[in-house]
C-alpha positions in Angstrom: -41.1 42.6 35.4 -37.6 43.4 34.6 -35.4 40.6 33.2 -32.9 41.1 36.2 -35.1 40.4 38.8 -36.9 37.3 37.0 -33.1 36.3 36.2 -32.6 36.8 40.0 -36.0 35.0 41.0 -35.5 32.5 38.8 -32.1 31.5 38.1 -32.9 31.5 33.9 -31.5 33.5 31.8 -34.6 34.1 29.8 -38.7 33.6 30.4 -40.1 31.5 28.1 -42.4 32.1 25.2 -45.0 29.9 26.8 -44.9 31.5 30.1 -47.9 34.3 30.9 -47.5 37.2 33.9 -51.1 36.0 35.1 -51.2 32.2 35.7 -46.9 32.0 36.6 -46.4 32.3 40.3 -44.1 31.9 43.5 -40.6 32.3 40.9 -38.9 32.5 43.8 -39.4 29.3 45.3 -39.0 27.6 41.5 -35.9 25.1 42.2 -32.6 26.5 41.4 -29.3 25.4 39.7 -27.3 25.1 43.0 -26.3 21.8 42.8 -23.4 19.6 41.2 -24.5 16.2 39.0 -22.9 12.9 40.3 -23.1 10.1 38.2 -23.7 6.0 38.9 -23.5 3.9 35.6 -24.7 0.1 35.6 -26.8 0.5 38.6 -28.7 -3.2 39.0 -32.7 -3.1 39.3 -34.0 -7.1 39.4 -37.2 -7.2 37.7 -40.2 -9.2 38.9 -39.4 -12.6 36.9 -35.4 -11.9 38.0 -34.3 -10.1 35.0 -31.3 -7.9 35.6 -31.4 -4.3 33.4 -29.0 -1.5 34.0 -29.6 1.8 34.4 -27.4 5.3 35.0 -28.4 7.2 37.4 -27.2 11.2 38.1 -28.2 12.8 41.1 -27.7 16.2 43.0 -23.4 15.9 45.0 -24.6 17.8 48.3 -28.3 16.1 49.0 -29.2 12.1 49.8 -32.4 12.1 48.8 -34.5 13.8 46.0 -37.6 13.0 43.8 -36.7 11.0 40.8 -37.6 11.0 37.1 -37.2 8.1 34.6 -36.5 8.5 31.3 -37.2 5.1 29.4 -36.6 3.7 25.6 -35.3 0.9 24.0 -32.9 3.5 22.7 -29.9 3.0 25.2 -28.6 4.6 28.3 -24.9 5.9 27.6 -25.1 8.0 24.5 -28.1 10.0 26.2 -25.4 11.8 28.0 -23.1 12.3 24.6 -22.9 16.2 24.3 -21.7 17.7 21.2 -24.1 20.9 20.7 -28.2 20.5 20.2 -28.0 19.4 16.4 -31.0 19.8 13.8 -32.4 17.2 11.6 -30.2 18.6 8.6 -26.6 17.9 10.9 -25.1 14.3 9.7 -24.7 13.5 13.2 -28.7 14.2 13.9 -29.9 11.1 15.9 -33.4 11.1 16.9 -33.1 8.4 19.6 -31.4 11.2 21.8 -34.9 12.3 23.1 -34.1 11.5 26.9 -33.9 15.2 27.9 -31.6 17.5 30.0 -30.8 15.5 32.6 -28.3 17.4 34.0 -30.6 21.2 34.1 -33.0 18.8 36.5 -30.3 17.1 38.6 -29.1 21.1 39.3 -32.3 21.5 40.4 -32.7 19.2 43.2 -33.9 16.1 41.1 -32.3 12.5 40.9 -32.7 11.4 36.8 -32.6 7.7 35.9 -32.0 6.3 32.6 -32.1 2.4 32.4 -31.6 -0.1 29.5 -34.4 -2.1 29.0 -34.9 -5.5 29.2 -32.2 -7.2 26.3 -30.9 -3.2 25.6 -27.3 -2.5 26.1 -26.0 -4.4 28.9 -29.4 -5.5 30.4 -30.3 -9.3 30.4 -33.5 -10.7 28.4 -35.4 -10.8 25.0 -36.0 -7.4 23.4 -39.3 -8.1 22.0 -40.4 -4.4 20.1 -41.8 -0.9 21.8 -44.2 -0.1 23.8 -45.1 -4.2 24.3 -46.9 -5.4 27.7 -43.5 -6.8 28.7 -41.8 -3.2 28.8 -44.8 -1.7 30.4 -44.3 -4.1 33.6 -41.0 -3.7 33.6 -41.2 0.2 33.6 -43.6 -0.5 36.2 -41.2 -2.7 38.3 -38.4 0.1 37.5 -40.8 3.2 39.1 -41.1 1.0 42.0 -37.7 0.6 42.7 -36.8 4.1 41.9 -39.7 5.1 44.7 -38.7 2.0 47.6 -34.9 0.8 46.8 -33.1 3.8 45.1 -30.1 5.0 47.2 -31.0 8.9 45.8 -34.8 8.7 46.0 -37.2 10.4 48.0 -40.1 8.3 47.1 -41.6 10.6 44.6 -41.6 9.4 40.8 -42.5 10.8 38.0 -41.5 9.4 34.2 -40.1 12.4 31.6 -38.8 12.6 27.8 -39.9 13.2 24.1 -41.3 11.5 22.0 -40.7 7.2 22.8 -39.8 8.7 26.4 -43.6 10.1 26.2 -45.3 7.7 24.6 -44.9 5.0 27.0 -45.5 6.9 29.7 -49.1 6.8 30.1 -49.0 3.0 28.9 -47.6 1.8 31.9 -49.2 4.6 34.4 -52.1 3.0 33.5 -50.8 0.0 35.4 -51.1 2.2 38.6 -47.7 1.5 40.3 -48.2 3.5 43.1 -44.7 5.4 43.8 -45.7 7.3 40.3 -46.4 10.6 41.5 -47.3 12.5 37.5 -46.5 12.0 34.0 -45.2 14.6 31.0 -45.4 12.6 27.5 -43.6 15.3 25.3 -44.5 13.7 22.2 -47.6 11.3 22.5 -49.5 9.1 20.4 -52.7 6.7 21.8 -53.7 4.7 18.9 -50.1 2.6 18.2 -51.7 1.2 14.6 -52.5 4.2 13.0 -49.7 5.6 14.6 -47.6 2.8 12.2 -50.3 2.5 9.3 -52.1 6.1 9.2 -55.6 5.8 7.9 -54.7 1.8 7.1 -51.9 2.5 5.0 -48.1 0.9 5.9 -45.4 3.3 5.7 -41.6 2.2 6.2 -41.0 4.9 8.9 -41.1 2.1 11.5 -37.7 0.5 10.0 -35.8 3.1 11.5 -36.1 1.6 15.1 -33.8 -1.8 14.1 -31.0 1.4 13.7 -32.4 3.2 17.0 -32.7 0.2 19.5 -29.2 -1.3 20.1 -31.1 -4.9 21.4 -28.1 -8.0 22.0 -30.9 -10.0 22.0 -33.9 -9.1 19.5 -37.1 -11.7 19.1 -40.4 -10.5 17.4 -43.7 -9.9 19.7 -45.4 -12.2 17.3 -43.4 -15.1 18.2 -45.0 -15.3 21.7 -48.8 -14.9 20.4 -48.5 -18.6 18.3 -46.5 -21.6 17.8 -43.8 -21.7 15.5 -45.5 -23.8 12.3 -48.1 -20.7 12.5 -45.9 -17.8 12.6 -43.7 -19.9 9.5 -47.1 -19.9 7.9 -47.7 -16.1 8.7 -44.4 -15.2 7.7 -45.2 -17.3 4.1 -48.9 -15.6 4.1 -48.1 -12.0 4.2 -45.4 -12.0 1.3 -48.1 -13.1 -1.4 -49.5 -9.4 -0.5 -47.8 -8.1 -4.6 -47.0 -4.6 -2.5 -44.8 -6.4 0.4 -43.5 -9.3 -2.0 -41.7 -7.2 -4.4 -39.6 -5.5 -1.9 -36.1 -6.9 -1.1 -35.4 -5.1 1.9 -39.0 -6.7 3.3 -38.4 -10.5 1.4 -34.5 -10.3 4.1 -37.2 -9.6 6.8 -39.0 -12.7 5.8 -36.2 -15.7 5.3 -34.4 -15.4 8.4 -35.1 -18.2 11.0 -35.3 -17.8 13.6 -36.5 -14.4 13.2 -33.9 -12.3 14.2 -33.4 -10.1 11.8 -35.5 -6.4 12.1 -37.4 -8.1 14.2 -39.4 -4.8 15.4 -40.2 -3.9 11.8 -41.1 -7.7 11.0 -43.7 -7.7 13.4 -45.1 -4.6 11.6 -45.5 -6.3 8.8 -47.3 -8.9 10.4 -49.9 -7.0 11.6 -51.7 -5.2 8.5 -54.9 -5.0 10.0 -55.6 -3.7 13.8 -55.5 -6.5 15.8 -54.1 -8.0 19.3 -50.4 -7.3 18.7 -51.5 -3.2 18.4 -54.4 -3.3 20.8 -52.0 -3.2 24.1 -49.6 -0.7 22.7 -52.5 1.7 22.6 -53.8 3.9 25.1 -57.3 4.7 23.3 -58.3 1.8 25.3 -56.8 2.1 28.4 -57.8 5.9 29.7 -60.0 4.7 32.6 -57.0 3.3 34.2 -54.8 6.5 34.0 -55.1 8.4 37.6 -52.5 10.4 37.7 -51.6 14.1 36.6 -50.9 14.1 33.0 -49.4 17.3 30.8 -49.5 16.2 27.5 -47.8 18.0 24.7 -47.4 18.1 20.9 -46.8 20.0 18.5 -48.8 20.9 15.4 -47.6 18.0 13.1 -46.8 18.4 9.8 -46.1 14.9 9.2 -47.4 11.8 11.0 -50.2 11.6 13.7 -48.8 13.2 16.3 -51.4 16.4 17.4 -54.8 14.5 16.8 -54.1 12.1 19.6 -53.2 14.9 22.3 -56.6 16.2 21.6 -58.4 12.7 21.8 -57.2 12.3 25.2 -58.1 15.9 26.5 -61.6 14.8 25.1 -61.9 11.1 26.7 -64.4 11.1 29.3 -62.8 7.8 30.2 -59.8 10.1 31.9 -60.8 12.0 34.6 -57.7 12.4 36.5 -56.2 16.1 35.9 -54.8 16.7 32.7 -53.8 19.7 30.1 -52.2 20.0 26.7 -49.8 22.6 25.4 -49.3 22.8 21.5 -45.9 24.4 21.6 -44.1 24.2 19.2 -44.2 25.2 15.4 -42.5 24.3 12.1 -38.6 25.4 12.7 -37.8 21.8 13.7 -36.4 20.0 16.3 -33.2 20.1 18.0 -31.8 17.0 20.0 -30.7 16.9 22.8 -34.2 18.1 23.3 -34.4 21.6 25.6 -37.3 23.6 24.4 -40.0 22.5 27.4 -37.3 22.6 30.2 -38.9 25.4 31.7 -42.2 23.6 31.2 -41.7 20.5 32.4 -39.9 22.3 35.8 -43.1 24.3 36.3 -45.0 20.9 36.1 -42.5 18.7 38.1 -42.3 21.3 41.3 -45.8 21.7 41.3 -46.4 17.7 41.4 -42.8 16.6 43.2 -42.0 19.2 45.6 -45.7 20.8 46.5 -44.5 24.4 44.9 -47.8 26.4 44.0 -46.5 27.2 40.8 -49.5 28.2 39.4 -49.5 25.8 36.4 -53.0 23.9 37.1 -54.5 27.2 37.5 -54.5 27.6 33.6 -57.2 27.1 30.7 -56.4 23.4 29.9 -55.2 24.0 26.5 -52.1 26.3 25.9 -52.3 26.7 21.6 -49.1 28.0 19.7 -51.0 29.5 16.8 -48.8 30.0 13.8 -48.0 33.1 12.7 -49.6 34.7 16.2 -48.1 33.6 19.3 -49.5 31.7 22.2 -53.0 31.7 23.9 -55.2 29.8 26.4 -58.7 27.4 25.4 -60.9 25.9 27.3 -61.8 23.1 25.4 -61.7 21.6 21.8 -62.4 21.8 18.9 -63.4 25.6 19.8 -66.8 25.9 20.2 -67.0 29.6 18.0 -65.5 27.2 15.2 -67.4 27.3 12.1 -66.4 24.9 10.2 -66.3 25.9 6.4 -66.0 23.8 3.2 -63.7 24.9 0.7 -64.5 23.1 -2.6 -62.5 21.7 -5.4 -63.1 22.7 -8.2 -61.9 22.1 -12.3 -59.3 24.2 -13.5 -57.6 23.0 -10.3 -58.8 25.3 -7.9 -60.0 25.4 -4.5 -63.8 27.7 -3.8 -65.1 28.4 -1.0 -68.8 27.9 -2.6 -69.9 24.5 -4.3 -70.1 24.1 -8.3 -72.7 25.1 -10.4 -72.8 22.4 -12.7 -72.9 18.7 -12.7 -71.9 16.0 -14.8 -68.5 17.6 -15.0 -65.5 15.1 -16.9 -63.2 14.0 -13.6 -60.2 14.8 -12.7 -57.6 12.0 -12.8 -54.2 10.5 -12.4 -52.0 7.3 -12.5 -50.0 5.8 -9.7 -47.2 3.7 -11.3 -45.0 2.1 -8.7 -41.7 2.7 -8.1 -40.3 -0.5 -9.4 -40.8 0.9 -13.2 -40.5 4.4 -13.0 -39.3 7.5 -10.1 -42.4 9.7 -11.2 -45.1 10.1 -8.9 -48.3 11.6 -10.6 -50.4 13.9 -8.2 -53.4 16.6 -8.1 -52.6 20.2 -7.6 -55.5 22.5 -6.2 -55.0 26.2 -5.8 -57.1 28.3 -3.4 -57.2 32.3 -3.8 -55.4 34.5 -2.1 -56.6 35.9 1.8 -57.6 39.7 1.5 -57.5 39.6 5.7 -56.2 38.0 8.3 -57.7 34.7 8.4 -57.4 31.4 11.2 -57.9 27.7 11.2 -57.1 26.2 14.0 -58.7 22.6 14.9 -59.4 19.5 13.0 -59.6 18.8 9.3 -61.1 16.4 6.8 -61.2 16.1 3.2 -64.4 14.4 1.7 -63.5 12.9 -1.8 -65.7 11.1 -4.6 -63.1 9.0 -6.4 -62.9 5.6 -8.7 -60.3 3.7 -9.5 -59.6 1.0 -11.4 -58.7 -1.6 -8.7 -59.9 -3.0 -5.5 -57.7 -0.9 -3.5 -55.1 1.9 -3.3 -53.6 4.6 -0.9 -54.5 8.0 -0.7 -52.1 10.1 0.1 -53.3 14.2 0.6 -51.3 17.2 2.2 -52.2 20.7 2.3 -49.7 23.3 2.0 -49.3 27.6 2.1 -48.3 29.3 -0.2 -46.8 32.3 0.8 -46.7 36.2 -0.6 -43.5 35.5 -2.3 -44.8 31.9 -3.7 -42.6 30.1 -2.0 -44.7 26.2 -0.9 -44.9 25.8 3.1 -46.4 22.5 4.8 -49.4 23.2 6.7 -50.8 19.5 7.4 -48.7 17.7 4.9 -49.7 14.1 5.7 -53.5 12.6 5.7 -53.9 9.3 4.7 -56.3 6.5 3.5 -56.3 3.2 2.6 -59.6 2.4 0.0 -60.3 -0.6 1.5 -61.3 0.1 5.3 -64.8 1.4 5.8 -65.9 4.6 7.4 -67.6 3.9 10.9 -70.3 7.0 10.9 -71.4 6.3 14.1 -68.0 7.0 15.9 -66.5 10.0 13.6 -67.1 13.2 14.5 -66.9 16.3 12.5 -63.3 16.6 11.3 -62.6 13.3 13.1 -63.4 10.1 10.9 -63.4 6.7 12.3 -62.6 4.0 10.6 -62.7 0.0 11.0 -59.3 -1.2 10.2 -59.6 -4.8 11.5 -61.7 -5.6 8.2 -60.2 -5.5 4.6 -63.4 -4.6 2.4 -62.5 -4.6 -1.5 -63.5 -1.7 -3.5 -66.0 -2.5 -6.6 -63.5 -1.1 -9.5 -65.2 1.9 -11.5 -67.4 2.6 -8.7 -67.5 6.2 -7.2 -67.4 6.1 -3.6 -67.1 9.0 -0.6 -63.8 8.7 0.8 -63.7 11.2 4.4 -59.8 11.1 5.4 -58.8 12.9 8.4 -56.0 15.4 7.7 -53.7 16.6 10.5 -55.3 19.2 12.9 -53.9 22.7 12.1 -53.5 26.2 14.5 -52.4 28.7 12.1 -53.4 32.5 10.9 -53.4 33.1 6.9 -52.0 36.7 6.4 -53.5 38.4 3.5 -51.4 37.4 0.1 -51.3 33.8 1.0 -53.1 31.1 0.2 -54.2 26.8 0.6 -52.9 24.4 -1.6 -54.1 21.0 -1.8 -52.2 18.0 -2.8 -53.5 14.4 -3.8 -50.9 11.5 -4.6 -50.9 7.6 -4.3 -47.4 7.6 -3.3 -44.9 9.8 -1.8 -41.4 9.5 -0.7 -40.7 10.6 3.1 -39.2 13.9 3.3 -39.5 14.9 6.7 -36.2 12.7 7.9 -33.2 13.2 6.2 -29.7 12.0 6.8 -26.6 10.3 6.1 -27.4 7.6 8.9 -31.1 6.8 6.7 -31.2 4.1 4.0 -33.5 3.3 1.4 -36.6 2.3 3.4 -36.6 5.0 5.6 -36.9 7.2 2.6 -39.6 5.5 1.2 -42.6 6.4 3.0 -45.9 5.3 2.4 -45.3 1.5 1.3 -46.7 1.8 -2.4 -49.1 -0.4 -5.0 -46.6 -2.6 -6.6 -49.7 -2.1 -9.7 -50.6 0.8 -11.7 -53.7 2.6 -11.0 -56.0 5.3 -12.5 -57.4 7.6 -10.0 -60.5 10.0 -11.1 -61.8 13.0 -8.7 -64.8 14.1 -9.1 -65.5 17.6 -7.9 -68.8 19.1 -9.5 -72.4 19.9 -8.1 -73.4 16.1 -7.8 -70.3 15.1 -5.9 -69.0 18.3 -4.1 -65.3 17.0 -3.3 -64.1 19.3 -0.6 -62.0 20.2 2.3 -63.7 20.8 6.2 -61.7 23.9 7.5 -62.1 24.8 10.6 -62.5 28.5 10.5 -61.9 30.7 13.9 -64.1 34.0 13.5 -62.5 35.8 16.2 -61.1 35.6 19.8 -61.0 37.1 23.0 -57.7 39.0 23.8 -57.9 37.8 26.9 -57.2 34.3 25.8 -53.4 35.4 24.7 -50.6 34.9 26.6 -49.0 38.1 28.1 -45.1 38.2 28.3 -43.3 38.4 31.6 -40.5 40.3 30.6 -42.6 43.5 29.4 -38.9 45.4 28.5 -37.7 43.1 25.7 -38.6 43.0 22.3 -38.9 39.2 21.4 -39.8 37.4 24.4 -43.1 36.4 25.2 -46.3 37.2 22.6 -48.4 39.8 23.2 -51.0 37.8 20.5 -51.6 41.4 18.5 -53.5 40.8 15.5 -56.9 40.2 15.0 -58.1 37.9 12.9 -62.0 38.9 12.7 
């Protein structure tokens, strides 16, 4: 096709990357830009227990009715529509609560696009009491019901939209079943809400940026409503004896407010240590029999966080059996907000759902894979069943093999956490694989198996892998996979390159002792070209670099919450305890399984997927 006539079919200006000639149909019946956006700010919606929220609502000028999608966050309504340019993470004026979407590409379209403030957000009445709690997932509920039956510019037809806090509540309260939902597109997803906020058990201060992101009038921690005051007084006492949380200032101003008004979202955080009732609702892991309708979920392949591995437990649940897929999409270039990138995505999805337009979208392999450094293809399930999964050893000298030592009763490794409250080093192991000679793909799920001692009762683990290009220059593959020593591996539940763990029990580790510690490391889609190479990184502690900012403070920057004590960490990595990483080595695929470009006349748009990697 030439780019004139899909421009004229269409209405876009480009195709997408993520588009393919084979599966993409009816173009012309896709919904065009023909209409104007008209705008209603502070619309009331009366919730079931007579709370009044507020909500803005655009809609198409020339039509009554039209199908409606929600975006909904804590994060507030009016600066959704702020536009100033799509700015990346490095701009000063970055703010990552602007993650409601294009509201006004869909109202062009033919769809009406509502954007409430939550219950005690903004203007709305009530207590604000944290993300994603039960509360916000009825009122969501009671909002999509209102949208479908009361809304002056409704058709009926509902659907909930956005990135990232927009996505992840999505399927939390669609699992309520309100019945004017029509499907669901969580852009950014997440179904396990503890490890989500303490990855592999370990706390990390990434969570303090919502007190900057939510703009509540009228904040009150969750925990308050599970006991009485004396006990959350007591709890509030309890949890600062923990040496790591007591030396902190920033956490002590958390602590000595009452009533608890102050952070109240990251106060309940700290809380909650262990998994437990006040993460249990927020998490979807336990709610996927009650999802029923379509679901696209989407991800991207995570360098930091837990953001990919979830996507991937849900394709797999056998619990879900309403339709789903899950597109990988994009890869490390970074975000841009006002988010834009799955516009043409999500259209595809919403006119096939809202507006019965065969656009060819469910007629695709479930799983749409932006391989790094190829392009885009289709798979049918996951992990890929010609995986072979290959362990690539560490070694002394610092290196990584991909056969086992020789010898054993090698001298460990080691190295010593000191914590940050007497000195700014951090102490970590380096391991160096070879260089590819070939082309070379991992794509699926990763673990590292390490024999360690220490000489405490507990500590973090803190493990990233990175490339290392020709030139030398360090890129992050799967930068974050984390452990906390004392929760136990649950063998029955883990799966290879899954783990499982049981984070609801604290079980102190015997100091001196060596012990097997399997920590799952962020799943990875990525072709090596020949020159480069794996690099593995072990640390106790490690300052979060993927947000940066002028509008970030101190505990935003410091990541993993560390030992307050200094600790002595030895690896062991010889022919008795064969230390290694699981890699999940793809020995060839079909070509069929690439995407193939619409626009066959211009260089740069679409992927033709050349370049074999057997």
């Amino acid at each position: 096709m030439k780019l004139e006539e899909f421009k004229n079919l269409t209405g876009l200006e480009k195709a997408p990357v993520y588009w393919d000639r084979r599966y993409t149909k009816n173009l012309d019946k896709l919904s065009k830009p023909i209409y104007t956006v008209a705008k209603e700010e502070d619309v009331l919606i009366i919730l079931r227990d007579g709370c009044k929220i507020y909500c803005d609502i655009y809609h198409p000028a020339e039509i009554e009715k039209a199908p409606v999608l929600i975006a909904w966050s804590a994060y507030g309504k009016e600066m959704q529509a702020m536009r100033h340019g799509s700015l990346p993470g490095s701009s000063n004026y970055f703010d990552h609560s602007l993650e409601a979407g294009d509201m006004d590409y869909f109202v062009e379209r033919g769809y009406t696009f509502i954007i409430p403030d939550p219950r005690g957000i903004g203007k709305s009445e009530g207590e604000f009491l944290g993300i994603y709690n039960p509360q916000e997932q009825e009122d969501l509920y009671d909002t999509i019901e209102w949208a479908g039956t009361e809304c002056l510019w409704s058709n009926g037809k509902v659907a909930l939209s956005g990135y990232s806090y927009f996505g992840i509540i999505q399927p939390l309260t669609a699992a309520l079943q309100p019945p004017h939902l029509v499907c669901i597109m969580p852009l950014s997803y997440t179904d396990d809400y503890y490890q989500h906020g303490y990855y592999g058990g370990v706390g990390c201060t990434y969570m303090n940026m919502y007190w900057e992101l939510c703009p509540s009038n009228n904040p009150v921690p969750w925990t308050t409503k599970m006991m009485s005051e004396e006990e959350m007084k007591q709890l509030m006492k309890d949890v600062q004896k923990d040496p790591d949380i007591g030396i902190n200032t920033y956490f002590a101003k958390m602590f000595n407010v009452w009533p608890p008004k102050y952070h109240t979202f990251y106060l309940d955080y700290l809380l909650h240590p262990q998994e437990d009732d006040f993460w249990k609702p927020r998490s979807m892991k336990y709610k996927y029999g009650k999802l029923k309708v379509p679901t696209y979920f989407k991800c991207g392949w995570a360098p930091s966080g837990r953001w990919s591995a979830p996507v991937f437990n849900a394709m797999n649940s056998d619990e879900l059996t309403s339709y789903k897929r899950c597109g990988v999409m994009e890869g490390y270039n970074g975000m841009e907000l006002p988010y834009r990138f799955m516009n043409e995505e999500m259209l595809r999805w919403y006119d096939h759902w809202m507006k019965d337009i065969d656009t060819g979208i469910t007629e695709e392999p479930p799983f749409k894979l932006n391989i790094l450094g190829r392009g885009y293809r289709y798979e049918h399930e996951y992990p890929l069943e010609r995986t072979e999964f290959k362990k690539l050893y560490l070694h002394t000298f610092e290196e990584l093999r991909w056969e086992p030592a020789a010898e054993g009763n090698l001298p460990p490794d080691s190295f010593t956490h000191r914590p940050p409250h007497i000195t700014t080093n951090v102490e970590s192991l380096v391991y160096t694989s070879n260089r590819f000679t070939k082309p070379t793909e991992f794509t699926g799920p990763i673990e590292l198996h390490l024999f360690v001692s220490i000489d405490s009762d507990n500590a973090n683990f803190i493990v990233k892998l990175w490339q290392i290009t020709q030139g030398g220059t360090r890129m992050p593959l799967c930068r974050t996979g984390m452990l906390k020593a004392c929760y136990k591996l649950d063998k029955e539940k883990s799966q290879i390159g899954r783990p499982v763990h049981d984070y609801s029990e604290v079980t102190p580790v015997i100091p001196g002792e060596i012990n097997e510690y399997v920590i799952e490391i962020n799943p990875i889609g990525m072709v090596f070209d020949p020159g480069t190479c794996i690099q593995l990184e072990i640390k106790a502690m490690d300052n979060y670099e993927a947000q940066t900012g002028a509008w970030q403070a101190k505990m935003d920057h410091l990541g993993p919450i560390p030992s307050a004590s200094t600790i002595n960490y030895k690896i062991y990595r010889d022919k008795d305890y064969q230390s290694h990483i699981l890699m999940p080595y793809i020995p060839e695929t079909n070509g069929e399984l690439w995407l193939q470009p619409i626009i066959t006349n211009d260089i740069g748009i679409g992927s033709s997927g050349k370049g074999s990697t057997h």
